[in-house]
N, C-alpha and C positions, 0 to 999 in steps of 0.2 A: 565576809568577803576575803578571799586570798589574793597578797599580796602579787606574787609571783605565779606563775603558771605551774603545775607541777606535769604537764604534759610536754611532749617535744611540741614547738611551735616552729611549724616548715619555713625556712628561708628561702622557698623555690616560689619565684613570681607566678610560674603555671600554675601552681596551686593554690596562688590568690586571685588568681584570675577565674579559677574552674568555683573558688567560694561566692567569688562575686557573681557571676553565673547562675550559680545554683539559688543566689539570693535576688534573683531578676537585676542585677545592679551591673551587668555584662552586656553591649550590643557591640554585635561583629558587623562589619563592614566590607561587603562583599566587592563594590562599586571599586572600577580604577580612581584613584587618587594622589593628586601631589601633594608633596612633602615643601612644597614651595607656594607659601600663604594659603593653601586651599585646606590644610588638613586642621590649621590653629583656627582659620576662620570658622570648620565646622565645629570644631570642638569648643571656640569661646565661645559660641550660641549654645551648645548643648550642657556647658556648664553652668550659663548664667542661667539657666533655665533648671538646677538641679540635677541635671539630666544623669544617665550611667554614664558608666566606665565607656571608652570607647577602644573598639581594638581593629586599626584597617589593615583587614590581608592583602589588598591588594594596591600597592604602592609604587608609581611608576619610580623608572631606573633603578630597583632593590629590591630584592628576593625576599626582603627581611617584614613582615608585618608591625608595624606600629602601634603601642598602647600608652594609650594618654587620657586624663582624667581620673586616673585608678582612685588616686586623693579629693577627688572634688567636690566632697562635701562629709562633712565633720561625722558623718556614720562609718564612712566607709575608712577614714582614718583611725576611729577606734578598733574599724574589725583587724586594721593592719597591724593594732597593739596586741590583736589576741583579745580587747575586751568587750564588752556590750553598749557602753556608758562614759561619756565624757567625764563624768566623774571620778572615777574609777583612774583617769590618771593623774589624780591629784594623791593617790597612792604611793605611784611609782614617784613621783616629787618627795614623798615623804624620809621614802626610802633614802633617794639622791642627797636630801638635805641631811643626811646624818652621814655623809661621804664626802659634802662639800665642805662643812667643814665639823671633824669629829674633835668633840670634848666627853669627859671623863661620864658615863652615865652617872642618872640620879635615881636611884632607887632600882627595885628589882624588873620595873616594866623593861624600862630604859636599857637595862643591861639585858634582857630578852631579845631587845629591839636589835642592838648592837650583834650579838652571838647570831642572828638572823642574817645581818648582811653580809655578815665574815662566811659563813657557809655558805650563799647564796652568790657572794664571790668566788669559791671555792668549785663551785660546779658550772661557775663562767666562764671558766677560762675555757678560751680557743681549741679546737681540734684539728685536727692537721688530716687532709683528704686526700690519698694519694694517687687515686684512678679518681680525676673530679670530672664533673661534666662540663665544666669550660673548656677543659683541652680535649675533647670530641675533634675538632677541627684545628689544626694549625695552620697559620697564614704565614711564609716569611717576608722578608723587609721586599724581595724582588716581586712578590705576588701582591704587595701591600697595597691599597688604593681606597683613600677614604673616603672616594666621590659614589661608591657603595653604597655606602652607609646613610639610611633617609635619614637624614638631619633636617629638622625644621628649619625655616627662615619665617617666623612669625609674622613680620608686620613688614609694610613697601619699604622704608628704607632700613632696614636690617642689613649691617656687612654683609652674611655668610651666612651658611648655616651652622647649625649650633647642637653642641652636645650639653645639655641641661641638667640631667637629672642620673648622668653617674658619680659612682665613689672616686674622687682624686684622692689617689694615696700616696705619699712622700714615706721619708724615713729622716730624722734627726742622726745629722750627719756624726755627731759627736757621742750621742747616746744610745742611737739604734732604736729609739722611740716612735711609734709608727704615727702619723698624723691621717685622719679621713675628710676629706672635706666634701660639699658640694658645690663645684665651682663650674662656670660656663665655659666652655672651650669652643673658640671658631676656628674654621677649617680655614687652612690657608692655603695648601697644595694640598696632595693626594696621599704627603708621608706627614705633615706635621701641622700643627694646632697651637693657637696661642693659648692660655690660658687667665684668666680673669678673676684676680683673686686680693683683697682687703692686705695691707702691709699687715695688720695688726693678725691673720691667718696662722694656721702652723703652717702652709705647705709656703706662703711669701719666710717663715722666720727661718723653717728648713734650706729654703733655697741662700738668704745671706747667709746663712750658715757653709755652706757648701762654696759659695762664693769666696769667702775667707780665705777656705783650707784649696781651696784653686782647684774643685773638684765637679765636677758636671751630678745634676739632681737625679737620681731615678722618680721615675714617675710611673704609675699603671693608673689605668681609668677602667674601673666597673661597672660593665652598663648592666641594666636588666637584671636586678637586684630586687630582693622581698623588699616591699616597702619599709620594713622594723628596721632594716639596715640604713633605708634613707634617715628616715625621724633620729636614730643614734647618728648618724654624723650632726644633724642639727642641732641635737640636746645638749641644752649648753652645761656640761659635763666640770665633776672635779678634772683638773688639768692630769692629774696624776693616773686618774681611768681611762682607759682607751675604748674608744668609740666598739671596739671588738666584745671588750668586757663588759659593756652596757648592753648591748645589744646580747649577749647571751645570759646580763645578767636577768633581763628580764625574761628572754623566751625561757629559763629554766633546765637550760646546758649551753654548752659552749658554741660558736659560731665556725660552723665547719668552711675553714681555709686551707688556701693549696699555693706553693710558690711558682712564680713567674718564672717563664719558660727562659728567659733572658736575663732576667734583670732578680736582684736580690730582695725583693716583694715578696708578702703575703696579699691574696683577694679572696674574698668568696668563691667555696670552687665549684658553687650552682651560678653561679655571673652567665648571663646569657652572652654578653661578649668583652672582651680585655684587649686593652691598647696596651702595650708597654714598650717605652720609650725613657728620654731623660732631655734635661735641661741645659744646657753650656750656660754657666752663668754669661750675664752681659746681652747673649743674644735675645732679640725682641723685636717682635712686631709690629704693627699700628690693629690694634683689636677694636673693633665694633665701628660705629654707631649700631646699637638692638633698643627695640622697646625694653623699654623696665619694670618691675614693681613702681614707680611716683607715676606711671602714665603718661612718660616722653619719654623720647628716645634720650638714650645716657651719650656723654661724647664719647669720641675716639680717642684711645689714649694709647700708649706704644707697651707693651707686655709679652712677659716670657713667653719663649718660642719653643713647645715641645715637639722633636724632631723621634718620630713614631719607628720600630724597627722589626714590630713583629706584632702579630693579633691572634686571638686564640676564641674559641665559640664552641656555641655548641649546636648541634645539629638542628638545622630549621632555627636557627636563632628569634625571638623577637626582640624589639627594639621600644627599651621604655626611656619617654621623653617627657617636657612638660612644657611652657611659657612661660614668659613675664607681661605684664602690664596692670592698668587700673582694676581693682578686684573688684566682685571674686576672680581670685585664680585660684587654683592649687598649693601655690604657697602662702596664699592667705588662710588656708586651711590648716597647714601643715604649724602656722605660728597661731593660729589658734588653740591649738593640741597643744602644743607646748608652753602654751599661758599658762594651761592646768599646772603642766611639768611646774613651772616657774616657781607657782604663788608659794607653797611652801618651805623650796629655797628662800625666798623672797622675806616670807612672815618667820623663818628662824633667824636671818641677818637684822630685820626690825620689826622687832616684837608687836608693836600699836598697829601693824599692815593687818587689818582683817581681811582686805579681799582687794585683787585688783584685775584689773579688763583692760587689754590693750587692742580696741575696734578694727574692725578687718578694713571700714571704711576708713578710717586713717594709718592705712598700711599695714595694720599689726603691729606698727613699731612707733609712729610719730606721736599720738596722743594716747597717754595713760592716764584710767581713773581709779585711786585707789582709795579704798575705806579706812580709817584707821579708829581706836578707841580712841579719843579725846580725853585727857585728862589734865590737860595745864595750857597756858598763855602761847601762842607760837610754835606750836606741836604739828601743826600742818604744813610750815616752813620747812622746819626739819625732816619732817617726813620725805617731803620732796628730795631737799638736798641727798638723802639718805638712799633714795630710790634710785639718783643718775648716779652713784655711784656703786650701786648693791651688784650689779653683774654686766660684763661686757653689752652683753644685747642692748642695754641700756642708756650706752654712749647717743645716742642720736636719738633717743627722744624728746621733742622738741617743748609738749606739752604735757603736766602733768596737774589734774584736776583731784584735789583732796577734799574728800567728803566725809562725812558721820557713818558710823556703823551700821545705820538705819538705812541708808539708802543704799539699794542694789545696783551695782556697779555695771551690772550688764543690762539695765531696760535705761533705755534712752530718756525717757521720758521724765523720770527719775531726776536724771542726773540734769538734765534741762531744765527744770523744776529748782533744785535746788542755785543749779547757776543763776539762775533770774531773779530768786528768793532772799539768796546770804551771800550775795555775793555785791560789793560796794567796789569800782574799778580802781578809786583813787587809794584806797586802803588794804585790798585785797590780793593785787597782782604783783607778783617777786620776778622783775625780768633780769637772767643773766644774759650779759654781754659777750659778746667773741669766744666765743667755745669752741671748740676742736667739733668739727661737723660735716656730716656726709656727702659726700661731693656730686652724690645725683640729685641733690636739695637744692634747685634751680632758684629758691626761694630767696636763698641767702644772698646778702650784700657781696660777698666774698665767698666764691665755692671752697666749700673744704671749711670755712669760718663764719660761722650764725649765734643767732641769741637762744634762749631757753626762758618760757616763761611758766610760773606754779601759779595755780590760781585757787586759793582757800575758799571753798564754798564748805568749810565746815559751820556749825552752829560759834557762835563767837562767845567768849567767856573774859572775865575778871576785866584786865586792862586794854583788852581788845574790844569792848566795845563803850559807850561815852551816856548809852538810855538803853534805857530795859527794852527787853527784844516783846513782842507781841504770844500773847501763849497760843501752842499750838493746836487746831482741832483734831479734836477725839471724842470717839465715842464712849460711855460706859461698859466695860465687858460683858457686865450683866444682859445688858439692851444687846450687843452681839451674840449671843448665846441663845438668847433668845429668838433671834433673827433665824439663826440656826437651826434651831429646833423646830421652826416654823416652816422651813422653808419648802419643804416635801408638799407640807400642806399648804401652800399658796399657786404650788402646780411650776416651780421654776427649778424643781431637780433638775430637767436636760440641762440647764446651765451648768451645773458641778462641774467643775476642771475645765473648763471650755475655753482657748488662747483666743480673744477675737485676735481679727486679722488687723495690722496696722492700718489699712488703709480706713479703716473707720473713723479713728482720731487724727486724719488729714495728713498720712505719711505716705511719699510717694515713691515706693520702693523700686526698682527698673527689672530687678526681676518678676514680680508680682503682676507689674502691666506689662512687662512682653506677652506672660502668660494669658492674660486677660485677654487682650489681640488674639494671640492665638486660637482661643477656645472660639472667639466672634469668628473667627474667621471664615 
């Protein structure tokens, strides 16, 4: 299997859209529609349903077509990576984890490996686009109006509507270091947008940066972007790599960028459309109440005020968006894909991690189950603690369930299994107190401050446990082998490889029985 791609991989959305197409995984949307709760209501139905991509051409008050769902199920995110296979990006982690943090190779593979990324960086780096197809169209500040632009407003009590799913780009006021992020921008007039973005951010550290030196932020936002470019601003990256040099390191050349017509930025210069504007530090809005990823609406809280001065597009622009709320969503997808990314960072910072799963039904981020080798008294303690501190993303998870090597981290059942089994409440459970915690966690005593609890369901050994455990059932391999070899001849082939469905062993999934409705219907 090859690491890297050794073909150009297109960073133009139209030609992920014409692949999704060509793969039935594209339905266009001929029908008028608004961009105000009608267009997330159709699309949160045709996601939880697995449904395709969707793309509406026709969208009152805006010329522009909407595409939403591109990401909506974890096929269609791998084909955004260029690969066939979720597994397949535990690869690209492989890569990452010798970037996040490099030591001295051991041996001749190792030094192979290393001479690999250093080239491979080598052919990343950025290209500079000088007739780019962003600026097809120039909009000035006197022509500017961004009640245009179909911005969703998801759900009834939503401030605004909202830009979701472009590239916010800053620059490091002191270093010149670009930062990418994906942050939510509500509309507040026709020239400017707040912005919604974590203190702990580059584009919030950029901005106190800027503050300091008594200097106003530039900012550009790229809408309508290859999705490889979304996933690299989420890939939680060596700090030192720029979301540019990821993103080209994997397509297998550089990511062709074009400067801002105003403002001292680089963006993609395939961007279906660019804001570009800047910040006064100080100034600030009151941003949101919007539905979120937890499934409530988040509060209102007062945020940078970016004041817009120019747009740029390209001809027949479309306009790529997404939602928040209780998953699946899209971004439940998108942190699914980047578990893979994770595990091997993850398993080179602590070694005993053989595998771990962060459920889309606890957000992607609240509850993680990880495996680890067992080999001494309180190793699942450690684990834990080792886990909330192993990489940013990991600040705010809330649960983190340790198990044996043996148990597969991704079937429920499993992991329910062993929690009932080896797991004693009085004994087992490690809760931390008042932890630095995420403040849309309606759950917490104190917003912004919660506990953290680890829960050992590994097998127990030496002074961990006080009586001999029960031995466990098993078969002779012999007696399975034989089973095996029998099996043709008992007439149960058609079973080989066969997933039954959950709802057999009384799981009652809400995708599964829409569907089921559906089909009676």
């Amino acid at each position: 299997m090859k690491l890297f791609r050794q073909e150009p991989l297109t960073r133009d959305i139209r030609d992920f859209l014409t692949l999704l197409e060509k793969k039935g995984q594209l339905k266009r949307i001929s029908s008028p529609v608004d961009s105000d709760l009608e267009i997330a209501a159709i699309s949160d139905r045709v996601l939880g349903m697995g449904g395709p991509a969707l793309l509406f051409e026709n969208v009152k008050g805006s010329s522009m077509p909407v595409a939403v769902n591109l990401l909506g199920t974890m096929e269609r995110v791998v084909w955004s990576m260029g690969l066939e296979k979720q597994e397949e990006l535990e690869d690209l982690g492989k890569k990452l984890a010798l970037l996040q943090q490099p030591r001295p190779p051991k041996g001749l593979k190792e030094t192979k490996a290393f001479a690999s990324v250093a080239w491979d960086l080598l052919k990343a780096r950025p290209d500079i686009d000088l007739l780019p197809p962003c600026h097809q169209q120039v909009i000035s500040e006197k022509d500017l109006d961004l009640n245009h632009l179909p911005l969703l407003r998801p759900w009834p009590e939503d401030a605004g509507g909202a830009i979701t799913l472009g590239l916010v780009i800053t620059k490091d006021p002191e270093t010149g270091v670009p930062n990418v992020g994906v942050y939510r921008l509500q509309r507040q007039s026709a020239k400017s947008m707040t912005v919604h973005w974590l203190s702990v951010r580059g584009g919030a550290r950029h901005l106190r940066k800027a503050a300091a030196m008594n200097k106003k932020l530039e900012v550009a936002v790229a809408i309508g972007v290859h999705p490889l470019l979304v996933m690299a601003a989420a890939t939680p990256i060596p700090v030192q790599l720029s979301e540019w040099l990821f993103a080209g390191l994997y397509a297998g050349e550089g990511v062709r960028l074009t400067k801002c017509k105003t403002i001292d930025l680089q963006v993609p210069s395939h961007s279906e459309v660019v804001l570009e504007g800047s910040i006064s530090p100080g100034e600030e809005m009151m941003d949101g109440p919007f539905g979120d990823h937890m499934g409530f609406y988040g509060g209102a809280e007062s945020s940078p005020l970016i004041r817009f001065h120019c747009m740029t597009q390209r001809k027949k622009p479309i306009f790529l968006t997404t939602f928040s709320g209780r998953p699946p969503k899209e971004e439940a997808m998108l942190a699914i894909a980047l578990n893979r990314i994770y595990t091997p960072i993850l398993k080179q910072q602590i070694p005993e991690i053989i595998d771990f799963f962060l459920p889309m039904e606890a957000l992607s981020y609240k509850l993680a189950v990880i495996s680890i080798d067992k080999a001494y008294p309180g190793q699942a303690k450690r684990a834990a603690m080792a886990f909330w501190s192993a990489l940013p993303q990991f600040t705010y998870t809330k649960f983190v369930v340790v198990v044996d090597s043996t148990i597969n981290v991704r079937d429920p059942r499993q992991v329910v299994w062993v929690l009932s089994s080896q797991v004693d409440p009085q004994r087992d459970l490690f809760v931390l107190e008042n932890t630095p915690f995420d403040t849309l966690d309606f759950a917490s005593e104190n917003i912004g401050l919660g506990g953290r609890l680890a829960i050992d369901a590994t097998t127990k050994i030496g002074p961990e446990k006080n009586h001999d455990w029960g031995k466990p059932l098993t078969r002779p391999k012999e007696l399975e082998d034989k089973v095996d070899e029998r099996w043709e001849e008992l007439g149960l082939s058609e079973l080989e490889n066969k997933k039954p469905s959950p709802e057999l062993f009384g799981y009652v999934i809400d995708e599964l029985m829409r569907q089921k409705q559906i089909n009676n219907s």
